[in-house]
BATINU-548030 format. One record per atom (N, C-alpha, C): residue number from 1; residue in one letter; atom name; z, y, x. Coordinates in pm, 1 decimal, decimal comma. Atoms other than C-alpha are relative to their C-alpha. Example, Ala and Ser with C-alpha at 12.3 -4.5 7.8 and 13.67 -1.06 7.14 Angstrom:
BEGIN
SITE     k   r    a         pz         py         px
SITE     1   A    N        0,0     -119,0       89,0
SITE     1   A   CA      780,0     -450,0     1230,0
SITE     1   A    C        0,0      120,0       90,0
SITE     2   S    N       -6,0     -119,0      -82,0
SITE     2   S   CA      714,0     -106,0     1367,0
SITE     2   S    C       73,0      109,0      -77,0
// end
This chain:
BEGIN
SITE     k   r    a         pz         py         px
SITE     1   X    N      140,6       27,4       -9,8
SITE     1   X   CA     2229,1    -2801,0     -312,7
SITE     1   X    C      -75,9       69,5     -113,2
SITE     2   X    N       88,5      -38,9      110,0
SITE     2   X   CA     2133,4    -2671,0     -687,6
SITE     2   X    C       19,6      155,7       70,8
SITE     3   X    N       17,1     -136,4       -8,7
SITE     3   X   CA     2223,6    -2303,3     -525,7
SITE     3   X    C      -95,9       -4,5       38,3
SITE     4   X    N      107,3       27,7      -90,7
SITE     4   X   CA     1959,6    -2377,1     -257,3
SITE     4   X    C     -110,2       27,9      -56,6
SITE     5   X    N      110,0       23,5       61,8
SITE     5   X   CA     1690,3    -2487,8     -448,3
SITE     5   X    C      -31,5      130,0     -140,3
SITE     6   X    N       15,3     -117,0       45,3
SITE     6   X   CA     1775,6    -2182,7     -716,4
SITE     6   X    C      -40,1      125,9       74,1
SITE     7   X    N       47,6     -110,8      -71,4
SITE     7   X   CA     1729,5    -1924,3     -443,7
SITE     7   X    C     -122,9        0,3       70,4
SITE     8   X    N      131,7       70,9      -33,7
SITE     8   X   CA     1438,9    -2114,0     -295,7
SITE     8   X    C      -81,5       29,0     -124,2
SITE     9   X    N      108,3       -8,2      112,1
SITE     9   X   CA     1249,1    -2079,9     -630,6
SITE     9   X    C      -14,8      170,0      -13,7
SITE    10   X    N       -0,6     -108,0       58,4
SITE    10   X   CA     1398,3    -1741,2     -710,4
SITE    10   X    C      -76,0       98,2      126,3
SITE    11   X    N      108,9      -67,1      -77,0
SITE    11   X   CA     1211,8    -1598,5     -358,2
SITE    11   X    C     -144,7      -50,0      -19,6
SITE    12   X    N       91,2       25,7       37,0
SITE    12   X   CA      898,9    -1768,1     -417,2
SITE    12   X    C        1,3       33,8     -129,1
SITE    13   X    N       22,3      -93,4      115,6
SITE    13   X   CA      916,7    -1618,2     -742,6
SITE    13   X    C      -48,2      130,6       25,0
SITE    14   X    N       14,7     -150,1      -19,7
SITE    14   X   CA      947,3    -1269,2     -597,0
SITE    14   X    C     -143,8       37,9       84,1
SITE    15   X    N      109,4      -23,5     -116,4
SITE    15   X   CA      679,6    -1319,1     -303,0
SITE    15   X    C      -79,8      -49,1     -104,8
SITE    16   X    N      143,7       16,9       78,4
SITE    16   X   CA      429,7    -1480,0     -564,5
SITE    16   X    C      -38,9       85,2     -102,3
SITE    17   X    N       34,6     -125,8      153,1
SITE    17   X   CA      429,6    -1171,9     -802,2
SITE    17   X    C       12,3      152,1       92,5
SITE    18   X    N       49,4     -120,4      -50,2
SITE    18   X   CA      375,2     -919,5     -498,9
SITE    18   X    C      116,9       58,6       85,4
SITE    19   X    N      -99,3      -48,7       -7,9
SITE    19   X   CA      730,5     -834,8     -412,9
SITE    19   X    C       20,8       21,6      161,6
SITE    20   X    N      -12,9      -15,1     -144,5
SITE    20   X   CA      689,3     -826,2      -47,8
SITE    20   X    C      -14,9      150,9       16,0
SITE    21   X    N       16,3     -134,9       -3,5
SITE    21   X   CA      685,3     -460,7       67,7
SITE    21   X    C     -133,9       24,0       76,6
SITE    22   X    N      121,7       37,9      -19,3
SITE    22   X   CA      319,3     -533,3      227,6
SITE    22   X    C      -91,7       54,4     -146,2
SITE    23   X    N       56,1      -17,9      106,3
SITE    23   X   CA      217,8     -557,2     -110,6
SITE    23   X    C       31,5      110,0      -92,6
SITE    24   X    N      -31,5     -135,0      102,2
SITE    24   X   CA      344,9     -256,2     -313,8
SITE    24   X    C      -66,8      122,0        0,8
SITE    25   X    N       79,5     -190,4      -30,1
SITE    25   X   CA      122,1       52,0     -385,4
SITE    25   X    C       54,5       65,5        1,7
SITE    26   X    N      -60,0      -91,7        0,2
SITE    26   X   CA      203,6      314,7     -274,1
SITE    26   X    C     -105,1      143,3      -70,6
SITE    27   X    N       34,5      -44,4       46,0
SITE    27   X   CA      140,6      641,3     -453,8
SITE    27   X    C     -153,7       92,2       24,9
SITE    28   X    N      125,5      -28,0      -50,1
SITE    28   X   CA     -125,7      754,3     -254,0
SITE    28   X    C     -183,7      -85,7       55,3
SITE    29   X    N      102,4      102,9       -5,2
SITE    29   X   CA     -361,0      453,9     -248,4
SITE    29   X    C      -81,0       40,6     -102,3
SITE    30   X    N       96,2      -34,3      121,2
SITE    30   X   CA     -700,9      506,6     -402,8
SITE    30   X    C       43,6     -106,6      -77,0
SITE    31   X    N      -30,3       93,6       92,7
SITE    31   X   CA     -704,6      331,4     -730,5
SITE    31   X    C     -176,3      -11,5      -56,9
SITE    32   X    N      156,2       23,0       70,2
SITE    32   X   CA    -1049,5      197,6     -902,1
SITE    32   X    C       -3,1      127,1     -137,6
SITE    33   X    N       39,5      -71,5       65,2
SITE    33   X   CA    -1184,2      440,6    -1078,2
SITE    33   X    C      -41,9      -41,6     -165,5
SITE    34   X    N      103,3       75,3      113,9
SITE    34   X   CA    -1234,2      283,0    -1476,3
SITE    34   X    C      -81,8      116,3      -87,5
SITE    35   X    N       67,4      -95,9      101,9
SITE    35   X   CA    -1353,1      603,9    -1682,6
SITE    35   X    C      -12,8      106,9       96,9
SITE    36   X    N       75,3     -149,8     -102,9
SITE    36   X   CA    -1551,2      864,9    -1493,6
SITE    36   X    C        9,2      130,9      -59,4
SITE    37   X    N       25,2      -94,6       49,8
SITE    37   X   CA    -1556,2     1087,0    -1745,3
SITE    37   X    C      141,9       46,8     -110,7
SITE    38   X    N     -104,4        1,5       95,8
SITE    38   X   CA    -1226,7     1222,8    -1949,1
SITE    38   X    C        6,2      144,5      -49,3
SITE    39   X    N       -6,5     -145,5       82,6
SITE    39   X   CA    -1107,4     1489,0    -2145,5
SITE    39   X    C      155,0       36,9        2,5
SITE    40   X    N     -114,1       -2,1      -38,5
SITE    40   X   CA     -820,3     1708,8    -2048,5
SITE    40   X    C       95,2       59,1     -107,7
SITE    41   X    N     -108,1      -28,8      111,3
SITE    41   X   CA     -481,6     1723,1    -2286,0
SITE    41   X    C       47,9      120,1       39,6
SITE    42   X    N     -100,2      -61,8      -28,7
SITE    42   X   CA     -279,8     2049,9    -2299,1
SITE    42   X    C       55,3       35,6      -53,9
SITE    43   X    N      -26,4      -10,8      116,2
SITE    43   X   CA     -119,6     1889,1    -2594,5
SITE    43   X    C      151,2      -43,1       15,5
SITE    44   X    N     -145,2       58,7      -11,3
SITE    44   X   CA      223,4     1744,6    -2673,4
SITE    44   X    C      -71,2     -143,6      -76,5
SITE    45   X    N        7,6      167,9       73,0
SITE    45   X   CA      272,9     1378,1    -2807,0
SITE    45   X    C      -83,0       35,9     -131,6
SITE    46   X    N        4,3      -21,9      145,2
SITE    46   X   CA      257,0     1529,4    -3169,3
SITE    46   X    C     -103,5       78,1      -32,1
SITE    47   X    N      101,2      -64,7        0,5
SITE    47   X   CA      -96,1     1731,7    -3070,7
SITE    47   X    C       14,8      140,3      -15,0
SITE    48   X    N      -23,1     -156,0      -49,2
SITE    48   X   CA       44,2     2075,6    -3077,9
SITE    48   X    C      -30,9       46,9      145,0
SITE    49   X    N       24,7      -45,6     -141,1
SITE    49   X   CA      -68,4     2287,3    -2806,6
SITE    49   X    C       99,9       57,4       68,0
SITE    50   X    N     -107,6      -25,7      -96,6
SITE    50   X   CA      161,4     2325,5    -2478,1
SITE    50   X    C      -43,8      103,1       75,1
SITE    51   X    N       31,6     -121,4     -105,7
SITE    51   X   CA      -27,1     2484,7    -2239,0
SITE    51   X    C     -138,6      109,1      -41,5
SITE    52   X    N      101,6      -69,3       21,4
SITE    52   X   CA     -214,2     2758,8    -2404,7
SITE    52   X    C     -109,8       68,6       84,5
SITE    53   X    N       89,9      -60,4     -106,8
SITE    53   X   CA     -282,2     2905,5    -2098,4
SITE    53   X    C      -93,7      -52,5       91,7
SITE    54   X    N       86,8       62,4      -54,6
SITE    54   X   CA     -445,1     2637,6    -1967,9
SITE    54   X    C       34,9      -88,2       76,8
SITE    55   X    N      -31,6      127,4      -97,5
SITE    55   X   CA     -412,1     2283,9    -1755,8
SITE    55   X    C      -20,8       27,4      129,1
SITE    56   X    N      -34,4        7,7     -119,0
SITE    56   X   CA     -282,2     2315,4    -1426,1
SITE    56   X    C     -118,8     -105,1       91,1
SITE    57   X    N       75,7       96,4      -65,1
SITE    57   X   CA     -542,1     2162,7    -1164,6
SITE    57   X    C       87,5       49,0      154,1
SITE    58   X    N      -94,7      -26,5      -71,4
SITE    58   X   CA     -371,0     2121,9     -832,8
SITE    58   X    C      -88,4      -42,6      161,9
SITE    59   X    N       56,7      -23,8     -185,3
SITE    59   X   CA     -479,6     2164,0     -415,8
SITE    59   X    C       -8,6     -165,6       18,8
SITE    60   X    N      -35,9      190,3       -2,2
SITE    60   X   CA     -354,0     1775,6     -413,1
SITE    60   X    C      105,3      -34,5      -67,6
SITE    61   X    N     -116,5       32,2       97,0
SITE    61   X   CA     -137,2     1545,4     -609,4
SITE    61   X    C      170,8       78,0       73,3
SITE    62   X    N     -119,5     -114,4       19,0
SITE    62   X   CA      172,3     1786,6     -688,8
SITE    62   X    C      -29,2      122,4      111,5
SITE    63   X    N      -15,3     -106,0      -99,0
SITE    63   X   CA       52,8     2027,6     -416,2
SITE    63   X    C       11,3      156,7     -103,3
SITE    64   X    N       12,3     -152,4      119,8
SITE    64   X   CA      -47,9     2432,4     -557,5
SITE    64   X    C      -85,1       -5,4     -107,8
SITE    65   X    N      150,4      -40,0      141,3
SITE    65   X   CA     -234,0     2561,1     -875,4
SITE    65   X    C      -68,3       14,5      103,2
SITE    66   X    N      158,6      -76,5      -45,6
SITE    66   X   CA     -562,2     2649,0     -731,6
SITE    66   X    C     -101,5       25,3      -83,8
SITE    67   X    N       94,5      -37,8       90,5
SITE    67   X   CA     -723,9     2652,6    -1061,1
SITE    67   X    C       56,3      -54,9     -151,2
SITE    68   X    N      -50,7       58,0      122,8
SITE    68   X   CA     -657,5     2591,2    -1437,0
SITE    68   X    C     -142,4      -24,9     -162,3
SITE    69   X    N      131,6       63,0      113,8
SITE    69   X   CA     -910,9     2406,8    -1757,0
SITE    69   X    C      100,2       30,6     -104,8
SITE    70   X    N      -46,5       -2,7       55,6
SITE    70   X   CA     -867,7     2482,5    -2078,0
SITE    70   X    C       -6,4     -126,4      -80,7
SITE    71   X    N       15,1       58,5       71,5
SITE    71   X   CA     -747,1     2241,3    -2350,7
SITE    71   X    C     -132,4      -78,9       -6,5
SITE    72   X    N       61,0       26,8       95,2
SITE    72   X   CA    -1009,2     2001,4    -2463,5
SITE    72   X    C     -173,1        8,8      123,7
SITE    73   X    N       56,0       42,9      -99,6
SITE    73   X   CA    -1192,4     2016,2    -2111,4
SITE    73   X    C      -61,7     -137,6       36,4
SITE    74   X    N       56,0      162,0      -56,7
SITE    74   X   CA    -1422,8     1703,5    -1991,0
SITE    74   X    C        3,3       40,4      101,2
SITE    75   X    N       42,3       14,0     -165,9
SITE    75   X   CA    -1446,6     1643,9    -1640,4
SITE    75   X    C       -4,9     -124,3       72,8
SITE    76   X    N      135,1      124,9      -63,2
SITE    76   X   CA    -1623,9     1364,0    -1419,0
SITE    76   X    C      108,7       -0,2       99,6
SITE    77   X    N      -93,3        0,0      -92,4
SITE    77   X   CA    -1336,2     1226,9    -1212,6
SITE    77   X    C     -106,9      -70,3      117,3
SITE    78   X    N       68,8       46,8     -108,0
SITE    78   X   CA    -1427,6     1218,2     -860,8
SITE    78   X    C       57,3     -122,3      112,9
SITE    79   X    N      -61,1       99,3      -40,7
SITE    79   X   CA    -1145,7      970,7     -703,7
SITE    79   X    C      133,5       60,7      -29,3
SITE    80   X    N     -154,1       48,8       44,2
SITE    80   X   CA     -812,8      873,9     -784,5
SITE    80   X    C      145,7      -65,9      101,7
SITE    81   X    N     -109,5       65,6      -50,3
SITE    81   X   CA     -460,5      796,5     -596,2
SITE    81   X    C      114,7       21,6      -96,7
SITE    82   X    N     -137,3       18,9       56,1
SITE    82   X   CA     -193,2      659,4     -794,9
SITE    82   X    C       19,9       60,4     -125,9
SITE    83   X    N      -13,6      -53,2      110,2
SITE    83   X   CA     -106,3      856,7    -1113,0
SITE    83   X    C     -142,1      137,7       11,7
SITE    84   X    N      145,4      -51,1      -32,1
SITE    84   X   CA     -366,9     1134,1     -991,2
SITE    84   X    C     -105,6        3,6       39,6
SITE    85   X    N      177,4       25,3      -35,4
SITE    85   X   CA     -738,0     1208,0    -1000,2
SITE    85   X    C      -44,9      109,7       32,3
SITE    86   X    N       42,8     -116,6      -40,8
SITE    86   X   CA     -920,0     1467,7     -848,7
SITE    86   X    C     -119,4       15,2      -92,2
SITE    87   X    N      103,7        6,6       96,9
SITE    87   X   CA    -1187,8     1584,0    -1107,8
SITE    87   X    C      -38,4      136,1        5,4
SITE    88   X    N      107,7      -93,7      -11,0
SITE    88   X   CA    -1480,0     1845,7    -1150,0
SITE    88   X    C      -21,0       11,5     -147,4
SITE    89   X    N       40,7       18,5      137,9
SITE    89   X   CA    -1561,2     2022,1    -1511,1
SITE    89   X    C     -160,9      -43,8      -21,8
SITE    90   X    N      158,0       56,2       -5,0
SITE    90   X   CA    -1867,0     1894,0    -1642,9
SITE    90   X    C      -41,9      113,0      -80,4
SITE    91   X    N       92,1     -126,4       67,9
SITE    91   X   CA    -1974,6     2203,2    -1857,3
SITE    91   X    C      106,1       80,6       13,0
SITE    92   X    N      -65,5      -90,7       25,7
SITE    92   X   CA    -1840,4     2514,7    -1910,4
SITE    92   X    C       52,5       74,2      184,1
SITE    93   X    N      -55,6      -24,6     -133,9
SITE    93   X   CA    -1639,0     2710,9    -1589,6
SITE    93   X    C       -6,1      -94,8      123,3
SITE    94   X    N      -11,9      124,7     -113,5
SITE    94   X   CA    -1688,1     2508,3    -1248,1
SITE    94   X    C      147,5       11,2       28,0
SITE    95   X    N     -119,0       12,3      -48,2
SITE    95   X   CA    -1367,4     2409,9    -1175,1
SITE    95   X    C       66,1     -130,4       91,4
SITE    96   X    N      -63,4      137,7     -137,1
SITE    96   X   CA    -1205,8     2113,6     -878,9
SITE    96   X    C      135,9       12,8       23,5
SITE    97   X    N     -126,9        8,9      -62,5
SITE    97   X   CA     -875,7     1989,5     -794,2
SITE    97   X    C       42,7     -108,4      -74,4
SITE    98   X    N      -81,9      133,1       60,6
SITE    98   X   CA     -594,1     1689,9     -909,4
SITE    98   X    C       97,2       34,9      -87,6
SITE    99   X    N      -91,3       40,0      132,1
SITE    99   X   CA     -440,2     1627,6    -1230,6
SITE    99   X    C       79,3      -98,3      -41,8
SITE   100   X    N     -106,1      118,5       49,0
SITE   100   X   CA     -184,0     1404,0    -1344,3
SITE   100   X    C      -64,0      -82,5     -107,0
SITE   101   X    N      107,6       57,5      128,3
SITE   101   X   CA     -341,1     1118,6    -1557,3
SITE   101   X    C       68,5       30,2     -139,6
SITE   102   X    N      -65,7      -34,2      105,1
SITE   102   X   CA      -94,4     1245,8    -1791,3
SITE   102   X    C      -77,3       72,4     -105,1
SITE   103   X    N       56,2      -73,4       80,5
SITE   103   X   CA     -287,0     1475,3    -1913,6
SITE   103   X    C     -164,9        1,9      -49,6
SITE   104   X    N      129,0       55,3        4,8
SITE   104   X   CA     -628,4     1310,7    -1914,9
SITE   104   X    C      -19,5     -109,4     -111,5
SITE   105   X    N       15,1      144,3       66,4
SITE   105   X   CA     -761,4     1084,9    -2235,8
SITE   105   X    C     -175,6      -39,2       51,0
SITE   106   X    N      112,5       28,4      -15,9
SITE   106   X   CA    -1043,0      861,9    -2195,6
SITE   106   X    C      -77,7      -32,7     -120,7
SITE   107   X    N       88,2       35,0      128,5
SITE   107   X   CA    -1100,0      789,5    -2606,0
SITE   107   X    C        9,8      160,4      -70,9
SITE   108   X    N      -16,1     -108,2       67,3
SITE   108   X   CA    -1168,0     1075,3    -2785,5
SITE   108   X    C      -44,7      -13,5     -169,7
SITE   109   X    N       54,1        2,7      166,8
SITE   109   X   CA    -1279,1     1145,6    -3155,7
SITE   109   X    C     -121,9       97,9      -12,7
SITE   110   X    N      129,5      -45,3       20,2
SITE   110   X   CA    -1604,3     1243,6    -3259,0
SITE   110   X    C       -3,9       63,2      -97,8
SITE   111   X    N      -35,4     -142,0      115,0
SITE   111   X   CA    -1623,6     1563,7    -3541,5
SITE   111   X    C     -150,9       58,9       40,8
SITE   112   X    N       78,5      -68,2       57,1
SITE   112   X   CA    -1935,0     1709,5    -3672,9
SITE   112   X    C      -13,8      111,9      -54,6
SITE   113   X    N       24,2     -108,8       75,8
SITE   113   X   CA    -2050,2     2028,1    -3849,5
SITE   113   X    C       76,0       -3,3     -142,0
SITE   114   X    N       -7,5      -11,0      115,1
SITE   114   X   CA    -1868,5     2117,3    -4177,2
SITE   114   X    C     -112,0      -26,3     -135,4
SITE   115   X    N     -103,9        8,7       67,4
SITE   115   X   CA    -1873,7     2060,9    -4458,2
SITE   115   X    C       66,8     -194,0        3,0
SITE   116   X    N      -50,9      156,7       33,2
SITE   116   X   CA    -1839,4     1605,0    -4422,0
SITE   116   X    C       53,4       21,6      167,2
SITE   117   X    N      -41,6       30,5     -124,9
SITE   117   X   CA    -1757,9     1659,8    -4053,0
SITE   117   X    C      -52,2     -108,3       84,9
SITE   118   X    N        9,3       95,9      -78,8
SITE   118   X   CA    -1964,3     1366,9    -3966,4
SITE   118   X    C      -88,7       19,3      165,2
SITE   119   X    N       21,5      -26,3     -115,0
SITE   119   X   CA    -2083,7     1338,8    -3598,9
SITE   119   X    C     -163,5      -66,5       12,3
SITE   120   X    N       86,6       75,5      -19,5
SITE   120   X   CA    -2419,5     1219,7    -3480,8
SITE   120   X    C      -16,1      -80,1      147,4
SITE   121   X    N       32,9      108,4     -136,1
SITE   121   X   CA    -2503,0      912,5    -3252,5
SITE   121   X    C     -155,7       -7,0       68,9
SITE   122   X    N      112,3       -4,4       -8,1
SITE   122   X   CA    -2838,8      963,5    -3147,3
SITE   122   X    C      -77,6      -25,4     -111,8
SITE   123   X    N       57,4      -29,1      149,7
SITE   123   X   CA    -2956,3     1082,3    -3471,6
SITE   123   X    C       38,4      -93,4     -119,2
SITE   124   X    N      -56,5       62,7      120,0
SITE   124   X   CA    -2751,5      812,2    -3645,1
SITE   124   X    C      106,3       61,5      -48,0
SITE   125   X    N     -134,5      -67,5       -0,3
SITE   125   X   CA    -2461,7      959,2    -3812,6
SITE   125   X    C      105,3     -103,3      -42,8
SITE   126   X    N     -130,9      164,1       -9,3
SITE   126   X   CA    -2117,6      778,0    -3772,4
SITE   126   X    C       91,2       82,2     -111,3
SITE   127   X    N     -104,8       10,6       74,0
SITE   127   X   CA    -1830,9      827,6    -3988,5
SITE   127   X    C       88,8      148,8       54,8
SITE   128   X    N      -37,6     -133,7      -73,7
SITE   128   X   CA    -1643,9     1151,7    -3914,9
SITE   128   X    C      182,7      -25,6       77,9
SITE   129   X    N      -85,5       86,7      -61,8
SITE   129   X   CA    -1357,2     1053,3    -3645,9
SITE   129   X    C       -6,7      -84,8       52,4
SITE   130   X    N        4,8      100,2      -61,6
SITE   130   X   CA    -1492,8      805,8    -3503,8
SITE   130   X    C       61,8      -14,8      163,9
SITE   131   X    N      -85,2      -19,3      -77,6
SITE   131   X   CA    -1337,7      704,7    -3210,7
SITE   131   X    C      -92,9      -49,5      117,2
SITE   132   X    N       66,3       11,3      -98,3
SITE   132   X   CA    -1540,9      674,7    -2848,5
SITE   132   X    C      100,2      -24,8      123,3
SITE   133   X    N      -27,1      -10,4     -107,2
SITE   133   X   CA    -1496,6      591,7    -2510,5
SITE   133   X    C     -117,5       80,2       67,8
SITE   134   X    N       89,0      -94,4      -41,1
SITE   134   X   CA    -1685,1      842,7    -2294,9
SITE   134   X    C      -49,4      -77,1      141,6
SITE   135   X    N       46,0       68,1      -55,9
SITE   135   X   CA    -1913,5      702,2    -2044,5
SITE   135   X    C      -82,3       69,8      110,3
SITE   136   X    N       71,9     -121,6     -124,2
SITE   136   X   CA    -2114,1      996,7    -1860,5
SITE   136   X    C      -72,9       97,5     -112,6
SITE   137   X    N       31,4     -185,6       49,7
SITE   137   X   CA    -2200,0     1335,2    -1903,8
SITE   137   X    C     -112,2       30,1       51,9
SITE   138   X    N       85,4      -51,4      -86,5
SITE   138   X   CA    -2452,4     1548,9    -1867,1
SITE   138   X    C       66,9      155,1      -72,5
SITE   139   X    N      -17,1     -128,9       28,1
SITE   139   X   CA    -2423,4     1961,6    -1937,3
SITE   139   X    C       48,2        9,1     -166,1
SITE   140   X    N      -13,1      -65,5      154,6
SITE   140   X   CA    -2484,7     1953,2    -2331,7
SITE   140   X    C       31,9     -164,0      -39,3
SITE   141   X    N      -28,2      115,8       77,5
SITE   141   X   CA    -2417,2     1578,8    -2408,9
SITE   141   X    C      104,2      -88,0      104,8
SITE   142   X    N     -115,0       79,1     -109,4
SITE   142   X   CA    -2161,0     1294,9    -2345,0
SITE   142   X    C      -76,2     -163,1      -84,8
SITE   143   X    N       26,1      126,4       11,2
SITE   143   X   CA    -2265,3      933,1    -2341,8
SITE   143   X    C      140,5      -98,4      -29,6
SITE   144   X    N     -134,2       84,5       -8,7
SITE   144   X   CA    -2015,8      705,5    -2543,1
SITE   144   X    C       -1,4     -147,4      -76,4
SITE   145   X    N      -29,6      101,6       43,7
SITE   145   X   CA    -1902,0      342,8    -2656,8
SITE   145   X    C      124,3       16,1     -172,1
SITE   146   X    N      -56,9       37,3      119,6
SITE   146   X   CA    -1786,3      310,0    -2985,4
SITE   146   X    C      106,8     -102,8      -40,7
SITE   147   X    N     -137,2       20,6       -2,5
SITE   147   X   CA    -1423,5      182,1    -3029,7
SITE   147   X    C      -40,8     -109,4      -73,5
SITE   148   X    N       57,3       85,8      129,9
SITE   148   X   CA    -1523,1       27,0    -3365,6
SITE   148   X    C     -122,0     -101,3       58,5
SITE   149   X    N       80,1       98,4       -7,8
SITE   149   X   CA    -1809,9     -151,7    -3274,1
SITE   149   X    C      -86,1       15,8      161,6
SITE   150   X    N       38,4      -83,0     -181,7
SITE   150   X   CA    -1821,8     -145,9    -2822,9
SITE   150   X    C     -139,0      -46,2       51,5
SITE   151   X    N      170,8        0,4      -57,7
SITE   151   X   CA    -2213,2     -270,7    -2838,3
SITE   151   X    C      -94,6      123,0      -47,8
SITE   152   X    N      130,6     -121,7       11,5
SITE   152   X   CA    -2310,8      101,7    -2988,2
SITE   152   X    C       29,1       58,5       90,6
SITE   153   X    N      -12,5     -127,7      -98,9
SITE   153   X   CA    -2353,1      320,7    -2702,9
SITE   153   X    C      -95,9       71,4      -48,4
SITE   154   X    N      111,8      -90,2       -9,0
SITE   154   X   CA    -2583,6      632,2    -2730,9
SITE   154   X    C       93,5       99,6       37,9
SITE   155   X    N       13,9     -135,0      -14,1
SITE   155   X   CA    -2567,8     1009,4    -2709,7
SITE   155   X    C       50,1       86,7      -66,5
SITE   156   X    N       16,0     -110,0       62,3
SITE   156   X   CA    -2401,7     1276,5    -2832,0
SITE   156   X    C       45,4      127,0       23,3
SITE   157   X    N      -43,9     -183,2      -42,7
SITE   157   X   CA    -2367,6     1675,5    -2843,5
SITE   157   X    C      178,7       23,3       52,9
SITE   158   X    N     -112,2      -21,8      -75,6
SITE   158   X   CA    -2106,0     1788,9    -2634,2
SITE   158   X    C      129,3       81,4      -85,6
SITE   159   X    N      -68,0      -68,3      128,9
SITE   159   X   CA    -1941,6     1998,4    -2932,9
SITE   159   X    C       54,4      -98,0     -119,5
SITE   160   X    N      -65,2       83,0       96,4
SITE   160   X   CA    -1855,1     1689,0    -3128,4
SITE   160   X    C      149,6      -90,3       48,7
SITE   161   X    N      -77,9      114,9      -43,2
SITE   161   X   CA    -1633,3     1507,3    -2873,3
SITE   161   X    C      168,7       87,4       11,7
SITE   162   X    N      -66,5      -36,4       73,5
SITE   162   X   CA    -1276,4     1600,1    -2973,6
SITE   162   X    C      125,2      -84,0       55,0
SITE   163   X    N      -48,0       54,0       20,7
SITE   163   X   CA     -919,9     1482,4    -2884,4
SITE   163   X    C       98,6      -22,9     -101,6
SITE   164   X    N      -35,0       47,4      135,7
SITE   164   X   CA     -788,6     1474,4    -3248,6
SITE   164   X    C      -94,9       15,4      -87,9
SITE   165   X    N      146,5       23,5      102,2
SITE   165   X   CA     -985,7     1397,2    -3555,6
SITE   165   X    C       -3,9      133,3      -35,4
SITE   166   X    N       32,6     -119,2       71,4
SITE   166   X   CA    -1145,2     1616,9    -3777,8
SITE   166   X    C      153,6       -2,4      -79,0
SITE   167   X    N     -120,9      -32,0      120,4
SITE   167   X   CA     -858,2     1772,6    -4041,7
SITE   167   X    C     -119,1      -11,6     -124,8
SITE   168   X    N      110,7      -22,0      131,2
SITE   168   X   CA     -991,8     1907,5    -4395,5
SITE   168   X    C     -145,5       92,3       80,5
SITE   169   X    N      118,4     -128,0      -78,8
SITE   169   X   CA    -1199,8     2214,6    -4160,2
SITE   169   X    C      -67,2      -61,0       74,9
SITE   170   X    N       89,7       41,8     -110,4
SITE   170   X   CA    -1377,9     1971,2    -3966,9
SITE   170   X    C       58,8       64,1      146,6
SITE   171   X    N      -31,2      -74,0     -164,9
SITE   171   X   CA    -1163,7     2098,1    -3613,9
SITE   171   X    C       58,6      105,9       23,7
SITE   172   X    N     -130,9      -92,6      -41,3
SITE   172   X   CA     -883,0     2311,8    -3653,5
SITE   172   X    C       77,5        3,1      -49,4
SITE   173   X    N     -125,9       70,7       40,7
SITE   173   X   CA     -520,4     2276,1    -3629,6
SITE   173   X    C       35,3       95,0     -114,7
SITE   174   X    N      -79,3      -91,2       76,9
SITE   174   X   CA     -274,9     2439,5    -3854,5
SITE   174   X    C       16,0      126,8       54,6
SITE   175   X    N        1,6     -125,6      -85,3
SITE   175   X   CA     -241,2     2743,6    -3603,7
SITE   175   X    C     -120,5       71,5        4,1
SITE   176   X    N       78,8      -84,4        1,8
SITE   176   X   CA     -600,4     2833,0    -3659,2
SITE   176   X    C     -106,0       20,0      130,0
SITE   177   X    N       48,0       40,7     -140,9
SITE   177   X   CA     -718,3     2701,8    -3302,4
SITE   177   X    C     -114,0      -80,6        3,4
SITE   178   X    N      113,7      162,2       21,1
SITE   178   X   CA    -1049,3     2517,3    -3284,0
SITE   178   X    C       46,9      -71,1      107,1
SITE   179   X    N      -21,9       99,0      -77,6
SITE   179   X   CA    -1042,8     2224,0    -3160,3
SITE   179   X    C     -173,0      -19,9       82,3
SITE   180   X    N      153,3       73,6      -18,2
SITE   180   X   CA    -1459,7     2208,5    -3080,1
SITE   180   X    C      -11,7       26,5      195,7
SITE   181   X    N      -26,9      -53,8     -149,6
SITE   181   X   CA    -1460,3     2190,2    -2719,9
SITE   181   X    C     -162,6      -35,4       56,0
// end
């Protein structure tokens, strides 16, 4: 009888946490969209650059290249299934197709003009590094939330938003690469 009542619990365990095959996403299900706006990696863990030549954008998730962004790219995702999003650049080269969220952040770091590197928030200036969530774009600016404190939102130049901090140069690695995207 205690098996019973153990296997009795242990399926209602499984069916109340989704486990039915009904319930399981599959990889091609849209997914909610939370950050519209990201910035594309074509870094390693350790921020060295991988793909110099540029981030793979793809026909459909894993299908062909059909186009490639460089490093340090924003783009305005347009919908999402499963690990990929199909996304559009927001300045610079027009470019369309699906990326792996792998290579997509949604916080970036904020970097200013030499010589303090600090950034400006709609003419306030923050701390140099500060850390954002990006919220919408337009051509020359990106609208973001402030990590540190998530009731500042404003405005700022599209040349400050950054996915590693400033160094000593205000925005370039050891290789001599800006980072100002």
């Amino acid at each position: 009888m205690g098996a019973r009542v153990g296997l009795a619990g242990l399926l209602l365990i499984l069916v109340g946490c989704g486990a039915s095959s009904g319930d399981t996403p599959r990889p091609d299900d849209a997914v909610e969209i939370r950050r519209p706006i990201l910035l594309v990696s074509g870094r390693t863990d350790h921020g060295d650059l991988a793909l110099p030549r540029g981030v793979p954008l793809f026909s459909e998730p894993e299908g062909e290249t059909v186009d490639s962004v460089a490093d340090g790219t924003l783009v305005r995702v347009l919908t999402a299934r499963g690990h990929w999003h199909k996304v559009r650049t927001v300045a610079g080269p027009p470019a369309e197709g699906w990326i792996n969220d792998f290579r997509l952040r949604g916080v970036v770091h904020l970097s200013g003009e030499p010589p303090n590197c600090r950034p400006s928030l709609d003419g306030a200036t923050l701390r140099a590094g500060e850390q954002a969530e990006m919220l919408d774009a337009s051509r020359k600016r990106i609208r973001v939330r402030l990590i540190a404190d998530p009731s500042r939102t404003g405005w700022v130049p599209i040349e400050q938003v950054h996915e590693l901090p400033p160094d000593k140069d205000c925005g370039h690695d050891g290789d001599g690469h800006d980072h100002g995207h």
